[in-house]
FIVEX-20298 format. One record per atom (N, C-alpha, C, CB): residue number from 1; residue in one letter; chain; atom name; x, y, z. Coordinates in steps of 0.05 Angstrom, whole numbers. Glycine has a CB too. Example, Ala and Ser with C-alpha at 12.3 -4.5 7.8 and 13.67 -1.06 7.14 Angstrom:
<sites>
     k   r   c    a       c1       c2       c3
     1   A   A    N      264     -114      156
     1   A   A   CA      246      -90      156
     1   A   A    C      264      -66      156
     1   A   A   CB      226      -89      181
     2   S   A    N      257      -45      142
     2   S   A   CA      273      -21      143
     2   S   A    C      258        1      157
     2   S   A   CB      282      -12      114
</sites>
This chain:
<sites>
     k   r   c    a       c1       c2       c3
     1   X   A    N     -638     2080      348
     1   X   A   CA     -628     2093      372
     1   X   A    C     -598     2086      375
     1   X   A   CB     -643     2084      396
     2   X   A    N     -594     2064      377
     2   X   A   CA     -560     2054      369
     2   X   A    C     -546     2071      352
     2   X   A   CB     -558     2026      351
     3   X   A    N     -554     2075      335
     3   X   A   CA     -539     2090      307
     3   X   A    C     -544     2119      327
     3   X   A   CB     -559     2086      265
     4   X   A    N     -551     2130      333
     4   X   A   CA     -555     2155      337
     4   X   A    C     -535     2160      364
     4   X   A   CB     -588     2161      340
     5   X   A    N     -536     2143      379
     5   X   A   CA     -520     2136      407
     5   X   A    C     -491     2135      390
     5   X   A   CB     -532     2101      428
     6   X   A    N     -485     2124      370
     6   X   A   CA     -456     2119      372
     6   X   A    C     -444     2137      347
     6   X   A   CB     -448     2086      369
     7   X   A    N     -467     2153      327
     7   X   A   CA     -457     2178      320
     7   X   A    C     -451     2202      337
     7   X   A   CB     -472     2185      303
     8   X   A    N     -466     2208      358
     8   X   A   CA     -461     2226      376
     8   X   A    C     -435     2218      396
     8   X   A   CB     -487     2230      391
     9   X   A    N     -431     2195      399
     9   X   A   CA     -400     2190      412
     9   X   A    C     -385     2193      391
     9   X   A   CB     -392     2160      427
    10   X   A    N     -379     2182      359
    10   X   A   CA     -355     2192      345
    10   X   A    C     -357     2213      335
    10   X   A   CB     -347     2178      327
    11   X   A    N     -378     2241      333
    11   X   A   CA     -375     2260      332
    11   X   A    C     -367     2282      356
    11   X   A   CB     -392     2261      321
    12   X   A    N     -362     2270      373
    12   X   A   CA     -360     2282      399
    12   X   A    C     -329     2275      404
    12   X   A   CB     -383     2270      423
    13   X   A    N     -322     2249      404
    13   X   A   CA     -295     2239      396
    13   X   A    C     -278     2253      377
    13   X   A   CB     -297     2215      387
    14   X   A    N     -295     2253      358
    14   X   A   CA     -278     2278      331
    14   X   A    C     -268     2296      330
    14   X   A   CB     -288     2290      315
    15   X   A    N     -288     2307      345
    15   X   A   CA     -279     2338      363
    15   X   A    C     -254     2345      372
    15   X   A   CB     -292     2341      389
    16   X   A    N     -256     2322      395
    16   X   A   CA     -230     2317      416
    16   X   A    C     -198     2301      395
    16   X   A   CB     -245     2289      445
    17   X   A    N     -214     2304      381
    17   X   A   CA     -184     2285      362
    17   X   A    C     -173     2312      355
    17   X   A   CB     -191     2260      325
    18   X   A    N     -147     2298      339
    18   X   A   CA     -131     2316      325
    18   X   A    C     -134     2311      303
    18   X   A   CB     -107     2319      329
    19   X   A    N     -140     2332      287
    19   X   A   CA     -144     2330      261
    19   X   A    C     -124     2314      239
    19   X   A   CB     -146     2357      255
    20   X   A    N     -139     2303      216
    20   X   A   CA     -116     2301      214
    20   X   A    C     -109     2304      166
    20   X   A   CB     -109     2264      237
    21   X   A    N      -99     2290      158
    21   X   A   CA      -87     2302      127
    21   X   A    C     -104     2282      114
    21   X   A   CB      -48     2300      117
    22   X   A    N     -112     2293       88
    22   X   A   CA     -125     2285       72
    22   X   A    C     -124     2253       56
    22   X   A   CB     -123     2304       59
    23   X   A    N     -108     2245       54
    23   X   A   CA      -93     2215       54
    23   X   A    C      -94     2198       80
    23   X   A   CB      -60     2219       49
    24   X   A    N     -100     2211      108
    24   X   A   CA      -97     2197      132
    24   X   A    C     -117     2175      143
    24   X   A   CB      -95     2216      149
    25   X   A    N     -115     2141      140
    25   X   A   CA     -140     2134      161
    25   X   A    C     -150     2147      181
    25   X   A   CB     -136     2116      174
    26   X   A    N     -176     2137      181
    26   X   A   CA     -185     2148      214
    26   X   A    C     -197     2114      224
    26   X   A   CB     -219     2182      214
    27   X   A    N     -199     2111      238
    27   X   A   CA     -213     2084      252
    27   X   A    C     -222     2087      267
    27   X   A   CB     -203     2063      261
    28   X   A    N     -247     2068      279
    28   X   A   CA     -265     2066      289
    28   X   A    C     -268     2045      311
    28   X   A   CB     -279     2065      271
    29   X   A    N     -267     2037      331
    29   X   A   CA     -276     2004      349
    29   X   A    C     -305     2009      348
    29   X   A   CB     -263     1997      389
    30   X   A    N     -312     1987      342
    30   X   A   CA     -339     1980      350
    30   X   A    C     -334     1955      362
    30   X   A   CB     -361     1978      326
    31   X   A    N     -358     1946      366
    31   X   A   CA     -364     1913      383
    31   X   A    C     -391     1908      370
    31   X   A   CB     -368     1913      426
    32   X   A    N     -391     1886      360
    32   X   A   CA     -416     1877      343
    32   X   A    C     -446     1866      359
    32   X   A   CB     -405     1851      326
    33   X   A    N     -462     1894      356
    33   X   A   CA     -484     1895      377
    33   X   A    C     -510     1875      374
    33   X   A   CB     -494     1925      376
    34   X   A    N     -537     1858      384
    34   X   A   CA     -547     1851      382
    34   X   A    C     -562     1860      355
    34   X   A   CB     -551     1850      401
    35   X   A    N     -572     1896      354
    35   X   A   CA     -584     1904      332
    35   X   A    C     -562     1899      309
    35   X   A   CB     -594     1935      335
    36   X   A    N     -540     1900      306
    36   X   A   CA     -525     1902      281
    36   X   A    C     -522     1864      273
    36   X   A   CB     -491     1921      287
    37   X   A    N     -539     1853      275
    37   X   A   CA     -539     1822      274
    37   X   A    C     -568     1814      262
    37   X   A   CB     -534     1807      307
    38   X   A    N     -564     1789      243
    38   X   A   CA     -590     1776      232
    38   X   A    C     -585     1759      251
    38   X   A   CB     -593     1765      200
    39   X   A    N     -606     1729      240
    39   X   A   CA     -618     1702      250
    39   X   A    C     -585     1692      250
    39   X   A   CB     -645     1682      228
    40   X   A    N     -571     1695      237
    40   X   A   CA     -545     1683      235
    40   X   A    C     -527     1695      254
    40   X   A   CB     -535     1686      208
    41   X   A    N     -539     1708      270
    41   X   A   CA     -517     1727      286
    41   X   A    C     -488     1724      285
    41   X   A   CB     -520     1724      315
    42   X   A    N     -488     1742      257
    42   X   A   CA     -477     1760      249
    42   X   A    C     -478     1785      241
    42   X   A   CB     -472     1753      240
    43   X   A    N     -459     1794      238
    43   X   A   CA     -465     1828      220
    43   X   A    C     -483     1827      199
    43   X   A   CB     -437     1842      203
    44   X   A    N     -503     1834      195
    44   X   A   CA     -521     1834      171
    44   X   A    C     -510     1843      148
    44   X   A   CB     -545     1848      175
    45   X   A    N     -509     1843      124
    45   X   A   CA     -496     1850      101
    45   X   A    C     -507     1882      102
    45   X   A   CB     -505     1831       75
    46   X   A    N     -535     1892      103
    46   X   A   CA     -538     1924       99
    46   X   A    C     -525     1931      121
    46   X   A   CB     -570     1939       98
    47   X   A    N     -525     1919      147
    47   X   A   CA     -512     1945      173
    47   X   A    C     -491     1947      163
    47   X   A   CB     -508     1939      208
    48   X   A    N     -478     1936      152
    48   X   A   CA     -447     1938      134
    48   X   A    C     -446     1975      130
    48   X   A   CB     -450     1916       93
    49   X   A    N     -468     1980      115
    49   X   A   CA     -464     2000       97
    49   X   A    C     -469     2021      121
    49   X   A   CB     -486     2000       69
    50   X   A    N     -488     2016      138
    50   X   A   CA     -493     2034      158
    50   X   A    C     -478     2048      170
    50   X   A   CB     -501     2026      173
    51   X   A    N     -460     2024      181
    51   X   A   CA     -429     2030      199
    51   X   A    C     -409     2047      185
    51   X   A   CB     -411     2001      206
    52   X   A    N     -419     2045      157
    52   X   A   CA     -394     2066      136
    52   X   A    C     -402     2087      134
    52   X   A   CB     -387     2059      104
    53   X   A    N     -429     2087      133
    53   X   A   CA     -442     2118      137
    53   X   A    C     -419     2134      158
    53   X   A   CB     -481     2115      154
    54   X   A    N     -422     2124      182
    54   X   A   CA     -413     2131      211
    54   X   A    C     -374     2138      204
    54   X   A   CB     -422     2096      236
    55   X   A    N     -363     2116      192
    55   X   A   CA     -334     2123      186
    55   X   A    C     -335     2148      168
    55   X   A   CB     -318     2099      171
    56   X   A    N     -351     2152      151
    56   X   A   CA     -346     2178      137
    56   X   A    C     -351     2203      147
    56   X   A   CB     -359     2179      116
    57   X   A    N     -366     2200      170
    57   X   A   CA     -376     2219      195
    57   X   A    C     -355     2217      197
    57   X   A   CB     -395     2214      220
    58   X   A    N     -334     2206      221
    58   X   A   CA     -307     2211      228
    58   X   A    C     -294     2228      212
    58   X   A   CB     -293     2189      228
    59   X   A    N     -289     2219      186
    59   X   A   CA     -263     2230      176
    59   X   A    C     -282     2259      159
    59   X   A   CB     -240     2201      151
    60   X   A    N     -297     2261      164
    60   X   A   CA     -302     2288      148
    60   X   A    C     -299     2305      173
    60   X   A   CB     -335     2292      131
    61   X   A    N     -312     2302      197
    61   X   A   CA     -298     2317      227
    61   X   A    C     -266     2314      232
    61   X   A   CB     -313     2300      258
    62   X   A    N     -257     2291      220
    62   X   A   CA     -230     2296      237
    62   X   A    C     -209     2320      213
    62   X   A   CB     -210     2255      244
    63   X   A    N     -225     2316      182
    63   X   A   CA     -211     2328      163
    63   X   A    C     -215     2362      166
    63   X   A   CB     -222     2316      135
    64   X   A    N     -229     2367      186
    64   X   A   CA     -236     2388      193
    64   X   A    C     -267     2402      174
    64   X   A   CB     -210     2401      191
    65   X   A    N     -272     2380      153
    65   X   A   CA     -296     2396      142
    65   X   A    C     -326     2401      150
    65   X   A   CB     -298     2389      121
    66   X   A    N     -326     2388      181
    66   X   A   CA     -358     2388      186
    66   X   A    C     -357     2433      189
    66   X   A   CB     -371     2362      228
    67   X   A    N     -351     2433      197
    67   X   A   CA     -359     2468      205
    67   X   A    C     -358     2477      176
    67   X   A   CB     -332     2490      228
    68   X   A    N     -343     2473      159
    68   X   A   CA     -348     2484      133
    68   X   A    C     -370     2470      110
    68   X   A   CB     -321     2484      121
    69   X   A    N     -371     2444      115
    69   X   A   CA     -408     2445      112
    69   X   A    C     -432     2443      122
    69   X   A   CB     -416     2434      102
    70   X   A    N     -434     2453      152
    70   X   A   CA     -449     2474      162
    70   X   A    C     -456     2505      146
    70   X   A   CB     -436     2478      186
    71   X   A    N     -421     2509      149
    71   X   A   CA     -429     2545      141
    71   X   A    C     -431     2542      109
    71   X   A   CB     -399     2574      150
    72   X   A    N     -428     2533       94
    72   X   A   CA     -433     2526       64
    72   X   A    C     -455     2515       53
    72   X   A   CB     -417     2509       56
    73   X   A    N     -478     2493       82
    73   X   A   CA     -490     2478       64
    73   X   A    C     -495     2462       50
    73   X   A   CB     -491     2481       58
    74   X   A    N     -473     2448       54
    74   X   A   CA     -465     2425       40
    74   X   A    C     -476     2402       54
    74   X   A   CB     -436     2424       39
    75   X   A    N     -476     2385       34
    75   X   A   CA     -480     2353       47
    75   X   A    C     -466     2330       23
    75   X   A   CB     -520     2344       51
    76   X   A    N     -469     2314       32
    76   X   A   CA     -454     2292       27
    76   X   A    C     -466     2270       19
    76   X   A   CB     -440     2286       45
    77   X   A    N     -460     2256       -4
    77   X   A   CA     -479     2236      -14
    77   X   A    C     -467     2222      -31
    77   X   A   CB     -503     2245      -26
    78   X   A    N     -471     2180      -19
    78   X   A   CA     -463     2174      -38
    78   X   A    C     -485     2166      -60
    78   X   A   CB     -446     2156      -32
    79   X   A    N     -453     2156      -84
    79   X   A   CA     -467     2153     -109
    79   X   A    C     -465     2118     -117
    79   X   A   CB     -453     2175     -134
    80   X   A    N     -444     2112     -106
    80   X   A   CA     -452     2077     -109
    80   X   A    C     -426     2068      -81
    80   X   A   CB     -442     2058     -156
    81   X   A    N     -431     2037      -87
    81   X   A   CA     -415     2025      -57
    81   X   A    C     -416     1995      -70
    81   X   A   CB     -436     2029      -19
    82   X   A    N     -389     1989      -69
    82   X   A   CA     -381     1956      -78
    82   X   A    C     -382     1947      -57
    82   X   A   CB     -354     1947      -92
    83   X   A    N     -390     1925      -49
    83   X   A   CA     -371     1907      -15
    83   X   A    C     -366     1885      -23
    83   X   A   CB     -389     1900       18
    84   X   A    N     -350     1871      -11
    84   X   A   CA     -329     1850      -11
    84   X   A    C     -344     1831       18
    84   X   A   CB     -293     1866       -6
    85   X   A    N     -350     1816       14
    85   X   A   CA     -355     1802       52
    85   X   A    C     -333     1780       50
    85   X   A   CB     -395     1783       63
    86   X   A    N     -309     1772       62
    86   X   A   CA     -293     1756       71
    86   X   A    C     -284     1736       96
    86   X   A   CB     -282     1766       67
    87   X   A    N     -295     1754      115
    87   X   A   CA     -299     1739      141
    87   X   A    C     -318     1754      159
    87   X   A   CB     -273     1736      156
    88   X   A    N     -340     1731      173
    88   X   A   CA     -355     1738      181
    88   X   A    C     -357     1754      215
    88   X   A   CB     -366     1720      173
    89   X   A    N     -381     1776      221
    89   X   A   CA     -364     1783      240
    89   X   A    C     -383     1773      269
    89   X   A   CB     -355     1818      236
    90   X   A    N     -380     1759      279
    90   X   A   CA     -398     1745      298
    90   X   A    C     -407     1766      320
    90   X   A   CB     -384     1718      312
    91   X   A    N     -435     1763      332
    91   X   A   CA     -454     1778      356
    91   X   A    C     -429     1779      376
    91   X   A   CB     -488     1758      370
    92   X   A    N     -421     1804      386
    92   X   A   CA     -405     1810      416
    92   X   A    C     -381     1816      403
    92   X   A   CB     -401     1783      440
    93   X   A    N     -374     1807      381
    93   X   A   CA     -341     1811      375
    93   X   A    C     -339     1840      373
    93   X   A   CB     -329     1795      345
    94   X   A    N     -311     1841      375
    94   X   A   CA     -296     1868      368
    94   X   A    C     -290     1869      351
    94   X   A   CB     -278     1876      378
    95   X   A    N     -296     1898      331
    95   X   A   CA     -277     1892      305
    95   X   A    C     -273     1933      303
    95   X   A   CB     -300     1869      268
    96   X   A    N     -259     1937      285
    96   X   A   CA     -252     1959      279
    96   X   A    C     -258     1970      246
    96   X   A   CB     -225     1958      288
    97   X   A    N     -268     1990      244
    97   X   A   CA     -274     2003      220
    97   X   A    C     -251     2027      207
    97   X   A   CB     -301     2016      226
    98   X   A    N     -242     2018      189
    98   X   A   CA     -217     2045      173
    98   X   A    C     -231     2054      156
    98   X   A   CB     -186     2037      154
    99   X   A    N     -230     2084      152
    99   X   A   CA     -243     2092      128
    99   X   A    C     -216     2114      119
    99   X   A   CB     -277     2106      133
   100   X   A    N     -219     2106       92
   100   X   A   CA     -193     2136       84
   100   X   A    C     -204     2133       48
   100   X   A   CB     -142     2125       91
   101   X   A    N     -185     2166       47
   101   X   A   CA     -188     2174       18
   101   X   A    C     -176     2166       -6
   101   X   A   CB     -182     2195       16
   102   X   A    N     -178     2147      -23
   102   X   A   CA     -163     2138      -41
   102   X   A    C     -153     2153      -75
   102   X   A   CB     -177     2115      -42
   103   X   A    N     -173     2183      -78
   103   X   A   CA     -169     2192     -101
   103   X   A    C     -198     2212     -115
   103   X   A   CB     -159     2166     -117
   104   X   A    N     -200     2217     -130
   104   X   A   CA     -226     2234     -132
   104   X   A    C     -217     2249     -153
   104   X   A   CB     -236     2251     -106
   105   X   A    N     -245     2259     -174
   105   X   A   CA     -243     2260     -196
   105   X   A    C     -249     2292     -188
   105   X   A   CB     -260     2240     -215
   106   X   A    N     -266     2303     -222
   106   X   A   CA     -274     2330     -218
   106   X   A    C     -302     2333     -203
   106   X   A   CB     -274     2344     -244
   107   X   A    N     -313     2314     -201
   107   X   A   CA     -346     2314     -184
   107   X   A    C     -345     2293     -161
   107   X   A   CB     -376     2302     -208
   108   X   A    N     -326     2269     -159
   108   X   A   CA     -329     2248     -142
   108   X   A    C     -302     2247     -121
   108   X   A   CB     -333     2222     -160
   109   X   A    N     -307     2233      -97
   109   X   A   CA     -279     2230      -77
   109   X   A    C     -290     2194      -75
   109   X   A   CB     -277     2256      -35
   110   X   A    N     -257     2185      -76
   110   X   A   CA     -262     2152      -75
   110   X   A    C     -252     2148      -48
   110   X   A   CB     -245     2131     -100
   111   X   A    N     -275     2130      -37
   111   X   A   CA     -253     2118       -9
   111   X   A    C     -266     2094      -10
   111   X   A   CB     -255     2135       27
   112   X   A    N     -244     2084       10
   112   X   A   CA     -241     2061       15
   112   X   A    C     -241     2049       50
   112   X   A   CB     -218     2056       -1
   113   X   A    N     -259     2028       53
   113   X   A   CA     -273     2030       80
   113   X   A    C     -266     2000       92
   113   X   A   CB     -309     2039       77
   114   X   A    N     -254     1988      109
   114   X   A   CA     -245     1962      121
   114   X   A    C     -247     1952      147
   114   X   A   CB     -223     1962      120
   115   X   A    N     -261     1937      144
   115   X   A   CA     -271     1923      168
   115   X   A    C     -263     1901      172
   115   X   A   CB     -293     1921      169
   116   X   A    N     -244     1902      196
   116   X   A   CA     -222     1884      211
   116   X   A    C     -230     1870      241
   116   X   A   CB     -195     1903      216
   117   X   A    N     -227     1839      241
   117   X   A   CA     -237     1828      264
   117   X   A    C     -214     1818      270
   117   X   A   CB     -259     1811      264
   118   X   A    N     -192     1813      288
   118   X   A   CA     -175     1806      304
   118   X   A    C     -159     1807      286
   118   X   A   CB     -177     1784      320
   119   X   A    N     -146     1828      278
   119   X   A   CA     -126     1834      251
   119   X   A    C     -132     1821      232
   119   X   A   CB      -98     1828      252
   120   X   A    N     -156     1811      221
   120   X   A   CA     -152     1802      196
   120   X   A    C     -183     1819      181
   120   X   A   CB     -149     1763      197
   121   X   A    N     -180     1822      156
   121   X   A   CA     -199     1827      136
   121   X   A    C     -223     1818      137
   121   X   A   CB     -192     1821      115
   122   X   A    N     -246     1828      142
   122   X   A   CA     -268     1816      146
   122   X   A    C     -284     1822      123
   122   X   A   CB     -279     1823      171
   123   X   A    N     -287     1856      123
   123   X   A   CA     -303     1856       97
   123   X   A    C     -289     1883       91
   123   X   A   CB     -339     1856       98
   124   X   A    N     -283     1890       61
   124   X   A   CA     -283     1917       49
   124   X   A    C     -303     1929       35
   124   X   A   CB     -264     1919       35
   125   X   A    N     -307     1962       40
   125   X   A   CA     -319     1969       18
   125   X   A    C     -310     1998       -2
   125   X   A   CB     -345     1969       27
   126   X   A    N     -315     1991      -25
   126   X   A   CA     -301     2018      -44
   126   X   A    C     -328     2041      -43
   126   X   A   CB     -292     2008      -86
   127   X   A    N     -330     2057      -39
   127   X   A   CA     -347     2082      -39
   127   X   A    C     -340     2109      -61
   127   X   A   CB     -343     2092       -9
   128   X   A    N     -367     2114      -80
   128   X   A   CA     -361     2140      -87
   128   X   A    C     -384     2157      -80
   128   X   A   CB     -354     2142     -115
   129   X   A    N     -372     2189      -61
   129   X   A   CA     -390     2200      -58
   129   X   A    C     -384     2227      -65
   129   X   A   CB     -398     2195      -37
   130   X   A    N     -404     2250      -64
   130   X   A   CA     -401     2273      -83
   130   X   A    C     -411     2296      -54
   130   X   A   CB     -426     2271     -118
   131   X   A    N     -407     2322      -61
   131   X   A   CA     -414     2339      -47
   131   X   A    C     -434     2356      -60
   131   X   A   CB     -394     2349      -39
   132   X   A    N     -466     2353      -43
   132   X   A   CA     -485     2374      -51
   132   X   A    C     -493     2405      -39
   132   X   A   CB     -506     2361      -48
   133   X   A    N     -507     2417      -55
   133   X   A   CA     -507     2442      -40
   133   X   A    C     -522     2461      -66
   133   X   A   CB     -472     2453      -28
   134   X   A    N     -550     2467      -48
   134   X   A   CA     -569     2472      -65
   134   X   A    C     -586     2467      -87
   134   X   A   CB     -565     2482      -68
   135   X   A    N     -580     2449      -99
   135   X   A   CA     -598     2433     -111
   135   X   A    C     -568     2433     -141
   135   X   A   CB     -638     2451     -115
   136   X   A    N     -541     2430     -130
   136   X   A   CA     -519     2433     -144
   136   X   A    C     -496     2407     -138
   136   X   A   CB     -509     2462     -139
   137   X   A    N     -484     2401     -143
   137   X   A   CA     -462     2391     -144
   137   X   A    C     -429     2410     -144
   137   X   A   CB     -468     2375     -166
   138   X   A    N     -425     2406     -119
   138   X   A   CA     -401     2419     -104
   138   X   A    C     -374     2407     -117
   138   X   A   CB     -402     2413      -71
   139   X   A    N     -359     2426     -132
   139   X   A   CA     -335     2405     -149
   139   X   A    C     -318     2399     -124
   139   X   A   CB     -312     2423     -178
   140   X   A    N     -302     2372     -129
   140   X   A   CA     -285     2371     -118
   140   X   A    C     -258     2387     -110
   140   X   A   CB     -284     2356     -125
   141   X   A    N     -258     2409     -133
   141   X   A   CA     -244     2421     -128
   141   X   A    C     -242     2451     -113
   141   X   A   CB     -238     2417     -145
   142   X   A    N     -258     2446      -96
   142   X   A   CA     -279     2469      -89
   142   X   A    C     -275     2455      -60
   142   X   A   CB     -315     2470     -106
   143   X   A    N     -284     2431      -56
   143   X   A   CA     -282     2415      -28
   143   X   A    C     -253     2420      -21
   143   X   A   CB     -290     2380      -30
   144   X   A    N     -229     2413      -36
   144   X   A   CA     -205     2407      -24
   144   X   A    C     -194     2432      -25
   144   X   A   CB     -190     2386      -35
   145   X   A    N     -197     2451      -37
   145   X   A   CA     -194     2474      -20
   145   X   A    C     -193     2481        6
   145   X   A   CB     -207     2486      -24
   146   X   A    N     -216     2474       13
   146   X   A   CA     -220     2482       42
   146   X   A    C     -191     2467       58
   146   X   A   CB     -255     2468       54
   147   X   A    N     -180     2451       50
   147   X   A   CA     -162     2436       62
   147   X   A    C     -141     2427       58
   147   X   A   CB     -169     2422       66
   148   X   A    N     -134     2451       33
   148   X   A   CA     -104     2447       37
   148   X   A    C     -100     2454        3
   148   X   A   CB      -93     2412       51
   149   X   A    N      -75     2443      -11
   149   X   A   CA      -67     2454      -40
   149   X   A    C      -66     2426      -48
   149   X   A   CB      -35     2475      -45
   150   X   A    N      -86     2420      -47
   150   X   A   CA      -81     2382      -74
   150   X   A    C     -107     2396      -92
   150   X   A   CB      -97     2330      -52
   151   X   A    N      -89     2391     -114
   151   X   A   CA     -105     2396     -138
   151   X   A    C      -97     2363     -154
   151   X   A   CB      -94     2428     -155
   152   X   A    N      -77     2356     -155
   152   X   A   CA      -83     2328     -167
   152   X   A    C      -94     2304     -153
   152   X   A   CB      -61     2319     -176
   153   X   A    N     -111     2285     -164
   153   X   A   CA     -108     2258     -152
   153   X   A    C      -94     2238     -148
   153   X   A   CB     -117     2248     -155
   154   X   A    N      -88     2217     -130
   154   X   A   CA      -71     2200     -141
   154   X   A    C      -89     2178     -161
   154   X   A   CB      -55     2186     -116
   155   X   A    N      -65     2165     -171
   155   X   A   CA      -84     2142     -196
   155   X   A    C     -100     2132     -175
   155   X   A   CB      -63     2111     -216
   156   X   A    N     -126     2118     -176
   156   X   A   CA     -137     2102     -170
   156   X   A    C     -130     2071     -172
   156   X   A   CB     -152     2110     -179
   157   X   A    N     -131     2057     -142
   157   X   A   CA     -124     2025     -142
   157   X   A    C     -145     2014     -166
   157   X   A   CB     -131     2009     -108
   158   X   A    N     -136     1992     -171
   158   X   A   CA     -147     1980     -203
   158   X   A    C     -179     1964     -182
   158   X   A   CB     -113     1946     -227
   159   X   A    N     -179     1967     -160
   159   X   A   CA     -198     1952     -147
   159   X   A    C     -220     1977     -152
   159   X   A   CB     -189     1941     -114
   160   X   A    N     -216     1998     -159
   160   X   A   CA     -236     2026     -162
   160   X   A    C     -254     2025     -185
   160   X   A   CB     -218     2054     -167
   161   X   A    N     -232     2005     -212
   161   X   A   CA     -239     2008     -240
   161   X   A    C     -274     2013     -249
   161   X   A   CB     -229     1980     -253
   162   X   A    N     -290     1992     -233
   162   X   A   CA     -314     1995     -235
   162   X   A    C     -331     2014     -228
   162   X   A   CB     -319     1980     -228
   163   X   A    N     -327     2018     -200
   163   X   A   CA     -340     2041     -180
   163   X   A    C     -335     2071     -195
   163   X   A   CB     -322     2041     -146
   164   X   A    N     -316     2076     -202
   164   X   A   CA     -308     2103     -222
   164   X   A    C     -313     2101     -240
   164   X   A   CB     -287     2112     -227
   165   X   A    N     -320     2084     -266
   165   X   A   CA     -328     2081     -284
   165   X   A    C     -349     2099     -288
   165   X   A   CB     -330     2059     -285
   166   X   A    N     -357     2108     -314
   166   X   A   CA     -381     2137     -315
   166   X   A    C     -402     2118     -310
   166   X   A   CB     -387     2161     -350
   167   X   A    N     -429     2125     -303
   167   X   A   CA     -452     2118     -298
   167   X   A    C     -467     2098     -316
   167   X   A   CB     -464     2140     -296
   168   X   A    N     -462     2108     -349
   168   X   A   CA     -473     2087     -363
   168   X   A    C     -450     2070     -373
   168   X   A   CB     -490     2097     -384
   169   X   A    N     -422     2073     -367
   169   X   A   CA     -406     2056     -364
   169   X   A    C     -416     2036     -342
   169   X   A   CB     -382     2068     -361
   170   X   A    N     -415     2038     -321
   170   X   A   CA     -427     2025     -305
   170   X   A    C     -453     2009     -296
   170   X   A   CB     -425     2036     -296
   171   X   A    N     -467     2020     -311
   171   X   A   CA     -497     2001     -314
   171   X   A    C     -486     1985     -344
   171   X   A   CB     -535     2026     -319
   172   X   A    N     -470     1988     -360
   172   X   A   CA     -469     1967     -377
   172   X   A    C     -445     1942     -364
   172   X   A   CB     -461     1981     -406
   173   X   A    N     -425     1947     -338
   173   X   A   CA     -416     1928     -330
   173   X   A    C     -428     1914     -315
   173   X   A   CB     -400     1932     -324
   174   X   A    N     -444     1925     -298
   174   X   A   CA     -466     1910     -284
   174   X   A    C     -488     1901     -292
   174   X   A   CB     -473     1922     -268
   175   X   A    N     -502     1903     -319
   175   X   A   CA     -534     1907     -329
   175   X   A    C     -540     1871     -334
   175   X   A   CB     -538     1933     -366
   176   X   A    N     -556     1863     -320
   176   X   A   CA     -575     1839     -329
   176   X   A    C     -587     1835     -347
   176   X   A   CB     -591     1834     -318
   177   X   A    N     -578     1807     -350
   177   X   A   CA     -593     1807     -364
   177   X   A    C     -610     1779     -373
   177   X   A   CB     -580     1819     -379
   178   X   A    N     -641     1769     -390
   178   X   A   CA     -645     1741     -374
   178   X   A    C     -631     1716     -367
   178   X   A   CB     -661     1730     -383
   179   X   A    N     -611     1717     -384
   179   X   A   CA     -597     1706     -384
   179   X   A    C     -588     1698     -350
   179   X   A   CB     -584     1718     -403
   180   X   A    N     -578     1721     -340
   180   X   A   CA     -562     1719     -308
   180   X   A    C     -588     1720     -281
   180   X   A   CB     -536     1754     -303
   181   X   A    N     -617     1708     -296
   181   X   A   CA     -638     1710     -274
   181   X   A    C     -655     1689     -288
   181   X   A   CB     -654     1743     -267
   182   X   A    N     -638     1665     -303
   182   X   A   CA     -659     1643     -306
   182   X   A    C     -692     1638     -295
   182   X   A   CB     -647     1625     -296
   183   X   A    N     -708     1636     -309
   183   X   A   CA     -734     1623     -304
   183   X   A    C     -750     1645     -292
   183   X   A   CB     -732     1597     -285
   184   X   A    N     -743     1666     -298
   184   X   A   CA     -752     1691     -276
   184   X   A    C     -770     1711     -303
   184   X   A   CB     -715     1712     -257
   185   X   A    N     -769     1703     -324
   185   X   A   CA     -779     1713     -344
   185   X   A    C     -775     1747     -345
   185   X   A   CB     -805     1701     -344
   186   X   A    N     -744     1752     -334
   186   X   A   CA     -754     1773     -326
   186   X   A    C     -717     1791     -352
   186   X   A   CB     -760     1776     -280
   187   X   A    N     -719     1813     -362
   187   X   A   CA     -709     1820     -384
   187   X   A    C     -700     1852     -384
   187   X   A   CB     -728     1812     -406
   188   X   A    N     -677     1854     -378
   188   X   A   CA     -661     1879     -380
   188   X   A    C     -678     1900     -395
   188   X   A   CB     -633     1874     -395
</sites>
């Protein structure tokens, strides 16, 4: 119910904003609610991901593309998510969420998502997500159309290297193996 209460305020907020360019933060205040807290009251590590769900809400309304994937069909999905946890964000506090666009290939858009408690870095996360529509994959170059004349990307920050990496590039930087799950008898 929370999540649903405070997507309907930043999509309603969105509205009322001014749009804004494809490179542009958008941010978020929150206040760190009873539900978004474990036994440690703190931010739980998954509501992490939750709350980014919600920043990408923002900036796809403020980029102007929710009405064009309505009338298109489209949806939005990610395909993987690194996080970083650096400082923790305690029950009641205030903190603020940035989400913005860092670069995007021919199928993927990279962003990058920051979560700040009294100006300082609390946790980041790198995101790659793709655009669907019909049982297809929507090129990126097809998305940014709708919004303007960028046909190139910029390079990607070297903090991306992994997250962009192709798929079985990526399960071989990440892949276990028994080695990294001692006594667990358990084998890539």
């Amino acid at each position: 119910m929370t999540d649903t209460l405070r997507l309907a305020r930043i999509l309603a907020a969105s509205a009322a904003a001014p749009r804004v360019d494809l490179f542009d933060p958008v941010t978020l205040h929150f206040r760190a609610l009873p539900s978004d807290c474990d036994a440690n009251l703190h931010i739980n590590n998954g509501r992490y991901v939750q709350l980014m769900d919600l920043g990408r809400f923002a900036l796809v309304a403020r980029l102007g593309l929710g009405r064009v994937m309505l009338k298109q069909s489209w949806g939005a999905v990610v395909g993987a998510v690194e996080m970083e946890f650096l400082k923790e964000i305690r029950l009641l506090s205030a903190f603020r969420l940035t989400t913005r666009i860092v670069g995007w290939d021919e199928k993927w858009v990279f962003m990058e998502q920051r979560f700040e408690r009294d100006g300082k870095l609390a946790a980041i996360g790198r995101v790659q997500g793709v655009f669907r529509a019909n049982n297809r994959t929507v090129r990126t170059a097809e998305v940014l159309a709708e919004l303007g004349p960028w046909t190139v990307s910029p390079e990607l920050p070297a903090a991306f290297e992994r997250i962009a990496a192709p798929s079985p590039l990526r399960r071989r930087i990440w892949s276990l193996s028994e080695d990294d799950l001692p006594g667990l008898g358990w084998a890539a």
